[in-house]
PQR file with spaces between the fields and no chain letter, atoms N, CA, C, O and H, PARSE charges and radii, in Angstrom:
ATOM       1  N    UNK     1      17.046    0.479  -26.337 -0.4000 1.5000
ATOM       2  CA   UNK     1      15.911    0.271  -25.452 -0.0000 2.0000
ATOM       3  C    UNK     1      14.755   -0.323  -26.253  0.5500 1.7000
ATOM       4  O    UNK     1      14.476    0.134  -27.362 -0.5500 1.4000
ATOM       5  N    UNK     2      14.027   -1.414  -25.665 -0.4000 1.5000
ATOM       6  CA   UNK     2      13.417   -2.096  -26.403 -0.0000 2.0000
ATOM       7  C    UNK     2      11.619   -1.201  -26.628  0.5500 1.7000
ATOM       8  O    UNK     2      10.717   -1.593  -27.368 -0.5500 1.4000
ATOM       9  H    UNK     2      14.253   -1.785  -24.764  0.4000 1.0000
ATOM      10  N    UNK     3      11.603   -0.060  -25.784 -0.4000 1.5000
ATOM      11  CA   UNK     3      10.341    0.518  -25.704 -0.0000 2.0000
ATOM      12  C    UNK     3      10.660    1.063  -26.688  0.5500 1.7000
ATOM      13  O    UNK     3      10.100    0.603  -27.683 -0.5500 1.4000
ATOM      14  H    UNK     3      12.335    0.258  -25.183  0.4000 1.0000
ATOM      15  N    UNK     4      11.678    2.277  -26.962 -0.4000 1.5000
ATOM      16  CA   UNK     4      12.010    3.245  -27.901 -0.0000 2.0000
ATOM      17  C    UNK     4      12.056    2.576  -29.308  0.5500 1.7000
ATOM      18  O    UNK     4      11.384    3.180  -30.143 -0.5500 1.4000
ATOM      19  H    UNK     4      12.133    2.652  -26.154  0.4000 1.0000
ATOM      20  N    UNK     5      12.687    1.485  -29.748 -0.4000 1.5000
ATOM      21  CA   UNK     5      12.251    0.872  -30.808 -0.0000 2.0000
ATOM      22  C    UNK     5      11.086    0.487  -31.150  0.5500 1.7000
ATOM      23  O    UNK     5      10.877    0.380  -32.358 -0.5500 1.4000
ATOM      24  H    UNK     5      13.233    0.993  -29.070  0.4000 1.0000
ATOM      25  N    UNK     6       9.820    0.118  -30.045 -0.4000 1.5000
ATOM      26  CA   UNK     6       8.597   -0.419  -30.406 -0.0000 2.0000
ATOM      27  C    UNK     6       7.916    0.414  -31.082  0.5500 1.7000
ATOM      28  O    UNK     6       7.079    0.079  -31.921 -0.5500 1.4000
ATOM      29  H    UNK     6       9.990    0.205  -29.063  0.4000 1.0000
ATOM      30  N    UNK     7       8.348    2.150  -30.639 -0.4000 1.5000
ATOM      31  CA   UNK     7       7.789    3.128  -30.836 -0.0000 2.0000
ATOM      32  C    UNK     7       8.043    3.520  -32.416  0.5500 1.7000
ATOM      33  O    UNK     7       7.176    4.042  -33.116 -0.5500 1.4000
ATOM      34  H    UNK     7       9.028    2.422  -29.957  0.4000 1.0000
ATOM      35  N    UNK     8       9.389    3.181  -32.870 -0.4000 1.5000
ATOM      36  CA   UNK     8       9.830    3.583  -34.069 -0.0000 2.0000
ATOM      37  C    UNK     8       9.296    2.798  -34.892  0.5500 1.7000
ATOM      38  O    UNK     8       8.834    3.174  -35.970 -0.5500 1.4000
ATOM      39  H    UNK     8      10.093    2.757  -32.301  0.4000 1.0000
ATOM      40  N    UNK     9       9.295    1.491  -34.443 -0.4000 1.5000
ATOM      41  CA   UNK     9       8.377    0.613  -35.534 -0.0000 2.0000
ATOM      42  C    UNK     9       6.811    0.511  -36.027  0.5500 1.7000
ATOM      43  O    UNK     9       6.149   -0.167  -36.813 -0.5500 1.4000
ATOM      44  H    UNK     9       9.670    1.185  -33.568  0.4000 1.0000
ATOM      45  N    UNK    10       6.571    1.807  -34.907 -0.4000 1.5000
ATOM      46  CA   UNK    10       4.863    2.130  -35.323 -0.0000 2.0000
ATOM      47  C    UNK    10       4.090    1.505  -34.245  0.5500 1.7000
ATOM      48  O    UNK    10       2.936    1.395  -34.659 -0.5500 1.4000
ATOM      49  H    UNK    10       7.108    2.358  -34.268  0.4000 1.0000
ATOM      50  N    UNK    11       4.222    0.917  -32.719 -0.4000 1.5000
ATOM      51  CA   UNK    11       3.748    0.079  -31.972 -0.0000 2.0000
ATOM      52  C    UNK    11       2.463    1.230  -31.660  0.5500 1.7000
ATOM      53  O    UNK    11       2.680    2.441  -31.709 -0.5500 1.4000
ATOM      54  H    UNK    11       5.160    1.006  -32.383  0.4000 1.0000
ATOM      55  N    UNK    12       1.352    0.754  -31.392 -0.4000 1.5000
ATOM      56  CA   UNK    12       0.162    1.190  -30.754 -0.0000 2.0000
ATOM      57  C    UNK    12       0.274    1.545  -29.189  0.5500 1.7000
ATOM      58  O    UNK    12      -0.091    0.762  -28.312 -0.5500 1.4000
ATOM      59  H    UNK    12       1.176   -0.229  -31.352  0.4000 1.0000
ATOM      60  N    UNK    13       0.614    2.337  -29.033 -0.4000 1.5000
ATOM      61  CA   UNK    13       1.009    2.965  -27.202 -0.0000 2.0000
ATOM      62  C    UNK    13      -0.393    3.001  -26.685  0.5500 1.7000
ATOM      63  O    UNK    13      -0.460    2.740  -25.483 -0.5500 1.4000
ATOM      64  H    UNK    13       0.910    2.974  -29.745  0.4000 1.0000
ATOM      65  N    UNK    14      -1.551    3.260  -27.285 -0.4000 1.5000
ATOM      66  CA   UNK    14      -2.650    3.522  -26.868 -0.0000 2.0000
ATOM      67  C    UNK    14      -3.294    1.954  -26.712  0.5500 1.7000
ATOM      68  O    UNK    14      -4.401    1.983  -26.174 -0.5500 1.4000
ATOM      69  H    UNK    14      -1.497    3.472  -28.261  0.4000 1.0000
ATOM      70  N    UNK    15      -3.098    1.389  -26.863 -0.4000 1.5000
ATOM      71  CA   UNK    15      -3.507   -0.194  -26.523 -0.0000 2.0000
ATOM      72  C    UNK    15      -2.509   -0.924  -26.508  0.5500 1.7000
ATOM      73  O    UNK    15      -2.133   -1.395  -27.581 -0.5500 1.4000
ATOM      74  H    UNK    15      -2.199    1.366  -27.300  0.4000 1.0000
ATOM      75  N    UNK    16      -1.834   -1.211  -25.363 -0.4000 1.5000
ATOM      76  CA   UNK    16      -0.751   -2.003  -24.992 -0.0000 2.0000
ATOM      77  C    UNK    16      -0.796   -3.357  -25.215  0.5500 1.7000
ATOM      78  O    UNK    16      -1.971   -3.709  -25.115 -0.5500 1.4000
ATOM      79  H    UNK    16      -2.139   -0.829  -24.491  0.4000 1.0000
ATOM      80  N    UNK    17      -0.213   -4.109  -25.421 -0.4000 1.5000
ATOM      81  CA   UNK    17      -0.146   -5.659  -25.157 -0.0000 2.0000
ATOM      82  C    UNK    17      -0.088   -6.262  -23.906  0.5500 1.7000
ATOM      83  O    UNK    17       0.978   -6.135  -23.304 -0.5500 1.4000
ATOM      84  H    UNK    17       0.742   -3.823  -25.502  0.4000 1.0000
ATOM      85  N    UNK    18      -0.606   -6.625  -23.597 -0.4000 1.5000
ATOM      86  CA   UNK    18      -0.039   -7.721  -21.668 -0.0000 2.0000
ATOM      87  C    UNK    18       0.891   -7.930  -22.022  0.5500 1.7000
ATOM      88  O    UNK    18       1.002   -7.743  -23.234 -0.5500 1.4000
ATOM      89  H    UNK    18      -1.472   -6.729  -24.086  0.4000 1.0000
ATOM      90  N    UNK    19       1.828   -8.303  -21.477 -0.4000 1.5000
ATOM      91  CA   UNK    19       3.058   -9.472  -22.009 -0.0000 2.0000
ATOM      92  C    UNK    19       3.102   -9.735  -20.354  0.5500 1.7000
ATOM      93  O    UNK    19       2.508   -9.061  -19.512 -0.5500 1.4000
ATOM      94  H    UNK    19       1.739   -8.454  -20.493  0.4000 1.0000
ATOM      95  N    UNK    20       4.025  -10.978  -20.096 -0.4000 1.5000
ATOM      96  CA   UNK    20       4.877  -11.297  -18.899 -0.0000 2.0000
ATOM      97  C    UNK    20       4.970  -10.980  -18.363  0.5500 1.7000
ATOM      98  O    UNK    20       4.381  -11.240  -17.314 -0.5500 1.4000
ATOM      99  H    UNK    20       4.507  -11.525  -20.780  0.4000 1.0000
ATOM     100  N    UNK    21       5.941   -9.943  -18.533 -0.4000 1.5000
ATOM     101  CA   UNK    21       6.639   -8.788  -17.902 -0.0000 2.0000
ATOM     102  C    UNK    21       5.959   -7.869  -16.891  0.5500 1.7000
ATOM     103  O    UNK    21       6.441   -7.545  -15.805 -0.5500 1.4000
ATOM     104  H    UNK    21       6.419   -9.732  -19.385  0.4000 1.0000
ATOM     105  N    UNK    22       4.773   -7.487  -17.387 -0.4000 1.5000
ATOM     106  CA   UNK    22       3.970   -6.637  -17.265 -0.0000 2.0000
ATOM     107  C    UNK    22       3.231   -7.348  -16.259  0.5500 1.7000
ATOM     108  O    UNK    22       2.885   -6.786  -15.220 -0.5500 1.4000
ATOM     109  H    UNK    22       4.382   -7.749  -18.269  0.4000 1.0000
ATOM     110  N    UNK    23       2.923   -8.757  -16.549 -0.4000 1.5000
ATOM     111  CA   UNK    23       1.873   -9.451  -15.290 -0.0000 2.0000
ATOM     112  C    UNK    23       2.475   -9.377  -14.209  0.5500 1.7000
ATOM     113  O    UNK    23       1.967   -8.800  -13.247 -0.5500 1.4000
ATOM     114  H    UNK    23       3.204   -9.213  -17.393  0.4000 1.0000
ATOM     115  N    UNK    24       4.060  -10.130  -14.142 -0.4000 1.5000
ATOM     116  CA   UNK    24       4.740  -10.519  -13.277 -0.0000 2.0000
ATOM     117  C    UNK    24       4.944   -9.195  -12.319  0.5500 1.7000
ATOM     118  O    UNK    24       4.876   -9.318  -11.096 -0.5500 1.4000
ATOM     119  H    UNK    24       4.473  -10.599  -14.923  0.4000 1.0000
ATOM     120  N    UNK    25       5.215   -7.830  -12.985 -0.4000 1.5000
ATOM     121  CA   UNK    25       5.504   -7.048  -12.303 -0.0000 2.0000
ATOM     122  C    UNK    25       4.573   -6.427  -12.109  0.5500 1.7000
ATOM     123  O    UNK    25       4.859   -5.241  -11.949 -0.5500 1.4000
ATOM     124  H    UNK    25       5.270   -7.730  -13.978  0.4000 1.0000
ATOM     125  N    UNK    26       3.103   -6.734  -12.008 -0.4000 1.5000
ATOM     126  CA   UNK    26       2.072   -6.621  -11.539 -0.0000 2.0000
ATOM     127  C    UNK    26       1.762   -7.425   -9.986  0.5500 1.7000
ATOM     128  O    UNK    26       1.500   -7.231   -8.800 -0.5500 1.4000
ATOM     129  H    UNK    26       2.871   -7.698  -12.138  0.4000 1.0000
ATOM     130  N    UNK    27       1.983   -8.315  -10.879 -0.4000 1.5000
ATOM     131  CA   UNK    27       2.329   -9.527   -9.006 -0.0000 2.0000
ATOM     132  C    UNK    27       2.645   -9.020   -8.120  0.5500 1.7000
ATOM     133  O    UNK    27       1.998   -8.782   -7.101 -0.5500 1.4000
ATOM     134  H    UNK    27       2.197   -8.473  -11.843  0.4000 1.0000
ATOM     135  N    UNK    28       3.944   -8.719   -8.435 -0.4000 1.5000
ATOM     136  CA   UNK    28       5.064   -8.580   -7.556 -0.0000 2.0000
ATOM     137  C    UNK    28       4.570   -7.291   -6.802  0.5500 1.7000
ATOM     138  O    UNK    28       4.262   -7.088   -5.628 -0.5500 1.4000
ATOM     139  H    UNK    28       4.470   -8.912   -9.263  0.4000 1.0000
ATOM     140  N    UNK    29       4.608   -6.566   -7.824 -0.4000 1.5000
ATOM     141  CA   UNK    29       3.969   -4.783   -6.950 -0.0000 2.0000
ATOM     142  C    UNK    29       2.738   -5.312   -5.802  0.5500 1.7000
ATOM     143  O    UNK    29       2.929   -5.120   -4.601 -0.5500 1.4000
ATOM     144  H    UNK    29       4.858   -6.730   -8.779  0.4000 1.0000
ATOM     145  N    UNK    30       1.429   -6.012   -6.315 -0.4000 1.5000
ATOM     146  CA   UNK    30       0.682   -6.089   -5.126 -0.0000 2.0000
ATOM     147  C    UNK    30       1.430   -7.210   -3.715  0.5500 1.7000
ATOM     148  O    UNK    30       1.366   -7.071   -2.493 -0.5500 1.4000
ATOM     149  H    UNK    30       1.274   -6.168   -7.291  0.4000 1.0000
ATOM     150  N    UNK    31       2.024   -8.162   -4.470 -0.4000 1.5000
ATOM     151  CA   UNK    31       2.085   -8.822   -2.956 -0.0000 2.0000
ATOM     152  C    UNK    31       3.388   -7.781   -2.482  0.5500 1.7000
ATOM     153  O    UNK    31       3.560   -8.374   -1.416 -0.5500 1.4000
ATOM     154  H    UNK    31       2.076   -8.275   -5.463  0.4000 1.0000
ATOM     155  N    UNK    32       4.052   -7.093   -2.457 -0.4000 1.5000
ATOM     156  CA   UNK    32       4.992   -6.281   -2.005 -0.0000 2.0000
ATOM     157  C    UNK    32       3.907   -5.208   -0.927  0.5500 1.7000
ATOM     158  O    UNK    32       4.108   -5.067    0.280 -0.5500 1.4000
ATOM     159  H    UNK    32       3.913   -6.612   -3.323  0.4000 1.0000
ATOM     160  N    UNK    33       3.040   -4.700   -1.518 -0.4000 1.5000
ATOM     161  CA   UNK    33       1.810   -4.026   -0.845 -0.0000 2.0000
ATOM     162  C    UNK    33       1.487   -4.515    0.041  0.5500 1.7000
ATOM     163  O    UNK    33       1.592   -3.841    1.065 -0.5500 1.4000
ATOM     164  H    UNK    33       2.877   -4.814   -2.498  0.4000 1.0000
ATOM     165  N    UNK    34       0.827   -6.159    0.200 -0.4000 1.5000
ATOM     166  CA   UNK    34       0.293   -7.127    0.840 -0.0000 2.0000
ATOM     167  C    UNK    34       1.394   -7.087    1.849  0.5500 1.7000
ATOM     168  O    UNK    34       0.970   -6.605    2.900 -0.5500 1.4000
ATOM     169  H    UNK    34       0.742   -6.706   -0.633  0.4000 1.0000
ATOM     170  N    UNK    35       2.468   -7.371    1.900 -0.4000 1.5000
ATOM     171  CA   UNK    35       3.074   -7.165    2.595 -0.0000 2.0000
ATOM     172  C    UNK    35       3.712   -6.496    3.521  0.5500 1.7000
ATOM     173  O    UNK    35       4.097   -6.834    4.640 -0.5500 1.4000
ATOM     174  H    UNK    35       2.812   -7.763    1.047  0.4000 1.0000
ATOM     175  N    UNK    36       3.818   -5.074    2.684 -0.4000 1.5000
ATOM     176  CA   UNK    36       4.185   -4.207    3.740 -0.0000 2.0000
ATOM     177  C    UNK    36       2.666   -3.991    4.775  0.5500 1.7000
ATOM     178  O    UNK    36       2.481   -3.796    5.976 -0.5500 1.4000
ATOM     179  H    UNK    36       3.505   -4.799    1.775  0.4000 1.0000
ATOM     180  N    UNK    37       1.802   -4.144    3.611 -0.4000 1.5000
ATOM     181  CA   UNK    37       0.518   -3.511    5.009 -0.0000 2.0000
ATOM     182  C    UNK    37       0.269   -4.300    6.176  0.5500 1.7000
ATOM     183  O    UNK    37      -0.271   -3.814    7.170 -0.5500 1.4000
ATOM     184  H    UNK    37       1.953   -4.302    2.635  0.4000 1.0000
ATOM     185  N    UNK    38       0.850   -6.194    6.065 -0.4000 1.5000
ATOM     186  CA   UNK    38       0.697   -6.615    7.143 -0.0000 2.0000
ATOM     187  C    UNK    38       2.060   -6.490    8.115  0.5500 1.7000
ATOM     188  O    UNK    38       2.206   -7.221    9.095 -0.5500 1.4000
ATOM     189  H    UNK    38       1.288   -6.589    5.258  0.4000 1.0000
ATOM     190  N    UNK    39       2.880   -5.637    7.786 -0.4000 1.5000
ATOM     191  CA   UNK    39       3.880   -5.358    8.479 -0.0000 2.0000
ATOM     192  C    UNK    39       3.487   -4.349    9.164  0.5500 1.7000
ATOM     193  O    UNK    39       3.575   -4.629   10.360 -0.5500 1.4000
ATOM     194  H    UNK    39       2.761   -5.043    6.991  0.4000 1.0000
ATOM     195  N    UNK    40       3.036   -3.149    8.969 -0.4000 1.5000
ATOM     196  CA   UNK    40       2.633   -1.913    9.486 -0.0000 2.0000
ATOM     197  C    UNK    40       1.660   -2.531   10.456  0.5500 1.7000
ATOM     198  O    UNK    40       1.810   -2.195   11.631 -0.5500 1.4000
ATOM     199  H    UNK    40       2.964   -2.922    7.998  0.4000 1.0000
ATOM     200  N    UNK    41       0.384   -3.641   10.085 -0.4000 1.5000
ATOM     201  CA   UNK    41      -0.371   -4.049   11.034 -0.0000 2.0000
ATOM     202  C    UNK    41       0.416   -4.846   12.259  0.5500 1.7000
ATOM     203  O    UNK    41       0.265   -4.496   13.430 -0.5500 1.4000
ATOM     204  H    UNK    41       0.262   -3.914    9.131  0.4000 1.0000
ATOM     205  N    UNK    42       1.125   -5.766   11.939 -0.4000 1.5000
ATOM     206  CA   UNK    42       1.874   -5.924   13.169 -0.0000 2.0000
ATOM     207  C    UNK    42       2.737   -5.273   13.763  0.5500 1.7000
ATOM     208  O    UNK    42       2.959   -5.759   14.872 -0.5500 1.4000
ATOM     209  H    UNK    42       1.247   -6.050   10.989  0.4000 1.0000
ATOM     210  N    UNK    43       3.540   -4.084   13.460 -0.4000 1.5000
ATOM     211  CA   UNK    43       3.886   -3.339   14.376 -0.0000 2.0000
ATOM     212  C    UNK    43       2.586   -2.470   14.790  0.5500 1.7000
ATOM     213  O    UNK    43       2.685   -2.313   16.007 -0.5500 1.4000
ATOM     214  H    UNK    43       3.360   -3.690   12.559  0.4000 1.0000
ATOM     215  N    UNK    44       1.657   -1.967   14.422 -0.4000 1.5000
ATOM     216  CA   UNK    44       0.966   -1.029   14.704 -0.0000 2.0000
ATOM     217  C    UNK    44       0.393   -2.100   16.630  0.5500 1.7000
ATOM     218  O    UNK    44       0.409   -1.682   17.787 -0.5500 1.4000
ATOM     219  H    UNK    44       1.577   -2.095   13.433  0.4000 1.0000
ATOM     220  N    UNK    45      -0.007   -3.454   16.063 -0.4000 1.5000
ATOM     221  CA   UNK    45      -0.405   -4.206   17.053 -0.0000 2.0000
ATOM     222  C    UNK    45       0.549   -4.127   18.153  0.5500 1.7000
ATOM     223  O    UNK    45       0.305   -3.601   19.239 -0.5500 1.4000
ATOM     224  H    UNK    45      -0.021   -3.793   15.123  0.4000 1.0000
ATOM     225  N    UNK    46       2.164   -4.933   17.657 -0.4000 1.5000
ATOM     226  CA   UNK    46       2.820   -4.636   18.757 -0.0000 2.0000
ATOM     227  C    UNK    46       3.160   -3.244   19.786  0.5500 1.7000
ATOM     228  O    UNK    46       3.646   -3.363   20.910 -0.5500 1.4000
ATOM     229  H    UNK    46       2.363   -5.360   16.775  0.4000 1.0000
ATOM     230  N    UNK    47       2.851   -2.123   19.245 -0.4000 1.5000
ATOM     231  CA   UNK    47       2.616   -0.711   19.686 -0.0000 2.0000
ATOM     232  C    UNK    47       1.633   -0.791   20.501  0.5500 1.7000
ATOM     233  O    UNK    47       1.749   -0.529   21.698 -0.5500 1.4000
ATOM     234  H    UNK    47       2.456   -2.026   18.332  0.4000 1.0000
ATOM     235  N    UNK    48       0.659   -1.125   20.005 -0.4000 1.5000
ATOM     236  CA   UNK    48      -0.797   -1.117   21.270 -0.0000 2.0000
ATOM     237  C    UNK    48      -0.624   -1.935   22.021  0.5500 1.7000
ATOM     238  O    UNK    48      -0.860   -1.575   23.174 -0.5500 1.4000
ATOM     239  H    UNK    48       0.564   -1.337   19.032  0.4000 1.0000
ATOM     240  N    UNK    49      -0.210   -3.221   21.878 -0.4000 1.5000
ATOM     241  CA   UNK    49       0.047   -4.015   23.606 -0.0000 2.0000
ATOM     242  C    UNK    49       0.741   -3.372   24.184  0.5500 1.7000
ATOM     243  O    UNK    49       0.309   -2.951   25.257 -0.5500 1.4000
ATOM     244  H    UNK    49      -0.017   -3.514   20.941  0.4000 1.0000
ATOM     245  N    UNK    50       2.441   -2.898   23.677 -0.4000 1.5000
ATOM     246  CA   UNK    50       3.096   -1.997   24.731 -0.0000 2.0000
ATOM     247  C    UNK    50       3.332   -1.116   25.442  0.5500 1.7000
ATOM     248  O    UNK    50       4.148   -0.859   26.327 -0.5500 1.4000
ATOM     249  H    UNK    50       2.792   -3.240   22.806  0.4000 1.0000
ATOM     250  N    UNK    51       1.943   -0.334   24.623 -0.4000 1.5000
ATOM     251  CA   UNK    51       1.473    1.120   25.651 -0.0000 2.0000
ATOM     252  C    UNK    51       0.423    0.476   26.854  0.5500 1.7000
ATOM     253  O    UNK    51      -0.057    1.249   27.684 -0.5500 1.4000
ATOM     254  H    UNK    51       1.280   -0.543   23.904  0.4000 1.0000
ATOM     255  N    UNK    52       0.141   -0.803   26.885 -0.4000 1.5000
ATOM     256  CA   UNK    52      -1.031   -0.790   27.732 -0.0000 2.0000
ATOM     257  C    UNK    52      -2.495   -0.016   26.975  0.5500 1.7000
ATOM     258  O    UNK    52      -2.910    0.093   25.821 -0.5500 1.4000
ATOM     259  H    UNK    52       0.530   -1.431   26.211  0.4000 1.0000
ATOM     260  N    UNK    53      -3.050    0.503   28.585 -0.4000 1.5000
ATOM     261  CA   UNK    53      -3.675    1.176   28.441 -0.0000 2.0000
ATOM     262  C    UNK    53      -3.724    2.962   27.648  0.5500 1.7000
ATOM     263  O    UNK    53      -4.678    3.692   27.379 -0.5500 1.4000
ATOM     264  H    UNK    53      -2.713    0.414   29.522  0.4000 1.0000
ATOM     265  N    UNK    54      -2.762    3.076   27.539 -0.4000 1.5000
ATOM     266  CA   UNK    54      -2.260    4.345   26.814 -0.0000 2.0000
ATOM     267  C    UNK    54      -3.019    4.654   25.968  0.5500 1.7000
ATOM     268  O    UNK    54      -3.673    5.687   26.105 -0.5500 1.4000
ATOM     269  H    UNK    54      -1.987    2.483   27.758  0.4000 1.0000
ATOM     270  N    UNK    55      -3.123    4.072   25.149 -0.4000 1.5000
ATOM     271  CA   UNK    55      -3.820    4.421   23.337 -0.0000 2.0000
ATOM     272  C    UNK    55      -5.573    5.018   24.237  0.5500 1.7000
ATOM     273  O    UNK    55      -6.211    6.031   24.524 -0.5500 1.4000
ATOM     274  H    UNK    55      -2.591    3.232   25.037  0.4000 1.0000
ATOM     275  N    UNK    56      -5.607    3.643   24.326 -0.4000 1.5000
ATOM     276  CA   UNK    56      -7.337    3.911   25.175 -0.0000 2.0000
ATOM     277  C    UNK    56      -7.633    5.337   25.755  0.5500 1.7000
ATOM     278  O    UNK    56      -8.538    6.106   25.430 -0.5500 1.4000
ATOM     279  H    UNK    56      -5.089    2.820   24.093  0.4000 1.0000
ATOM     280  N    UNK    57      -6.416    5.541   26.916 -0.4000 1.5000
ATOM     281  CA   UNK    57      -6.873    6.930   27.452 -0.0000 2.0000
ATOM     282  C    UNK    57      -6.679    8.076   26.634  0.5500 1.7000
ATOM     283  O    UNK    57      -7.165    9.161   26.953 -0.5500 1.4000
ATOM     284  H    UNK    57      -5.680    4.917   27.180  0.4000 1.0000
ATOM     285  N    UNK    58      -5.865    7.883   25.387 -0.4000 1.5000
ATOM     286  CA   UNK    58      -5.700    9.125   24.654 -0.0000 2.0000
ATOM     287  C    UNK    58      -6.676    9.263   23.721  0.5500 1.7000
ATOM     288  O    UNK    58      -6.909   10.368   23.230 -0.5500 1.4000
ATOM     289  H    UNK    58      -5.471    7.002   25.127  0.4000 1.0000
ATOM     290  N    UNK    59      -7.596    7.774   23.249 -0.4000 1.5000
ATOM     291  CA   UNK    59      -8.200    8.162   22.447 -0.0000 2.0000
ATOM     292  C    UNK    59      -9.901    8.461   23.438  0.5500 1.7000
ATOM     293  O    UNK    59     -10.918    8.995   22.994 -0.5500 1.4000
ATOM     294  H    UNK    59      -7.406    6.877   23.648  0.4000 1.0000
ATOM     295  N    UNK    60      -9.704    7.978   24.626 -0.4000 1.5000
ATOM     296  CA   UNK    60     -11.032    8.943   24.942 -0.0000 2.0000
ATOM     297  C    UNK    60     -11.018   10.156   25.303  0.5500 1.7000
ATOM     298  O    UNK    60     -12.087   10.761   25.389 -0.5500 1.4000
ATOM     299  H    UNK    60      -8.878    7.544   24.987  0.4000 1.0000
ATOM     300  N    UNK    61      -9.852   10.755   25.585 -0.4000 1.5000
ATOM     301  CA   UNK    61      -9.570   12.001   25.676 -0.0000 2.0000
ATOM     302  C    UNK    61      -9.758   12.653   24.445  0.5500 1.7000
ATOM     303  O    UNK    61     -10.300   13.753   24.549 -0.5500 1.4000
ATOM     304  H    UNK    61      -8.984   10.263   25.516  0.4000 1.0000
ATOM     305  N    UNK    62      -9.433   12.246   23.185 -0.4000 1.5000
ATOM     306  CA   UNK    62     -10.018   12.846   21.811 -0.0000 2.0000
ATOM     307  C    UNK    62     -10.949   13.069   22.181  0.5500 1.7000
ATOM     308  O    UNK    62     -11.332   14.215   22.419 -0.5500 1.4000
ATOM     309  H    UNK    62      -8.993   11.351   23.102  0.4000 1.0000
ATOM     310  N    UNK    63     -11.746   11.826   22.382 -0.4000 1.5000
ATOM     311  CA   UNK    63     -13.164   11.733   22.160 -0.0000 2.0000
ATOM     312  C    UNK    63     -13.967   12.653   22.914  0.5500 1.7000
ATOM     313  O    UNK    63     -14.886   13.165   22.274 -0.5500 1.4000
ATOM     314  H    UNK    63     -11.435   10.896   22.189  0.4000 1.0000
ATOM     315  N    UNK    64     -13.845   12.996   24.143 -0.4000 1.5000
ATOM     316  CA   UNK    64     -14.122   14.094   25.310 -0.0000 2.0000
ATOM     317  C    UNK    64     -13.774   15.310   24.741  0.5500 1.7000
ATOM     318  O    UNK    64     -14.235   16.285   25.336 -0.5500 1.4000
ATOM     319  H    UNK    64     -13.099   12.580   24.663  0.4000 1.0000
ATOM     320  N    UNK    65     -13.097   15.538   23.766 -0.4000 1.5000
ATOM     321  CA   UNK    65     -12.697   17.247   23.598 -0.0000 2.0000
ATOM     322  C    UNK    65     -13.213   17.366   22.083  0.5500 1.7000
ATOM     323  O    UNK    65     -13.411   18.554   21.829 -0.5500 1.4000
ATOM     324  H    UNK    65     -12.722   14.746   23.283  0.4000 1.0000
ATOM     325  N    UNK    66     -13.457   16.646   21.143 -0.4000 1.5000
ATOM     326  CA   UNK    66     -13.893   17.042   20.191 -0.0000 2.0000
ATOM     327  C    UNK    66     -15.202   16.015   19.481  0.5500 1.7000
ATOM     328  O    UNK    66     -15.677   16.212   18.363 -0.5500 1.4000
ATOM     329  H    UNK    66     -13.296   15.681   21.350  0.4000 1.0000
ATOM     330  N    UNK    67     -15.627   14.905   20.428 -0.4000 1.5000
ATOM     331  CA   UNK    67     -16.718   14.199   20.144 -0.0000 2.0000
ATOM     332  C    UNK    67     -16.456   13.003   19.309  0.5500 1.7000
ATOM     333  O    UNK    67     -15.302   12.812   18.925 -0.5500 1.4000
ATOM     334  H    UNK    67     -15.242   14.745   21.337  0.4000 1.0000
ATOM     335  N    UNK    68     -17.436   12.146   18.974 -0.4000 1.5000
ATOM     336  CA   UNK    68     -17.098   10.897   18.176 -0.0000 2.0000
ATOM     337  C    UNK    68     -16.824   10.633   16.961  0.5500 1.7000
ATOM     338  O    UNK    68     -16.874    9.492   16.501 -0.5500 1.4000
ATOM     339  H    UNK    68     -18.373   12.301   19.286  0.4000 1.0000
ATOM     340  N    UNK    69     -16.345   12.171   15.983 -0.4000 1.5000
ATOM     341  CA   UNK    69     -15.803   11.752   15.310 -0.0000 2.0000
ATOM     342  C    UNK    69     -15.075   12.289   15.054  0.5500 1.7000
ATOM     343  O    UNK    69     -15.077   13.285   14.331 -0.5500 1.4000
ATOM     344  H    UNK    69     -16.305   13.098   16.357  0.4000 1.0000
ATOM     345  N    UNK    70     -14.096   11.701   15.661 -0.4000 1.5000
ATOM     346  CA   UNK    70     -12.351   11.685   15.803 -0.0000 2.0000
ATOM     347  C    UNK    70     -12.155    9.956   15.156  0.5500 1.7000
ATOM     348  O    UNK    70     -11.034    9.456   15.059 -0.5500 1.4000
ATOM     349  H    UNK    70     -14.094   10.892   16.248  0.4000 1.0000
């Protein structure tokens, strides 16, 4: 393993290097994020057109039983 050797050779763990690796799978992790969250937003959207009015009456019904901040 190429970590476990860095370690044996005396590598500084407490101040890492960037490398590549590290950016790329930096990338990758946020647009993977980016992504799922605009997935959740479009289903969350397609959910609210298909209830109609639904969401609306449930959330003023919150709003009627425990006030505006719900």
């Amino acid at each position: 393993m190429g970590i476990m050797n860095s370690v044996k050779e005396g590598a500084d763990l407490t101040h890492p290097k960037p490398t590549a690796g590290w950016l790329m799978g930096a990338v990758i992790a946020v647009a993977l994020l980016v992504i799922v969250w605009n997935v959740v937003q479009y289903v969350m959207n397609k959910g609210k057109s298909a209830t109609g009015g639904a969401v609306k009456t449930v959330e003023q019904t919150a709003e009627q039983a425990f006030g505006t901040g719900v």
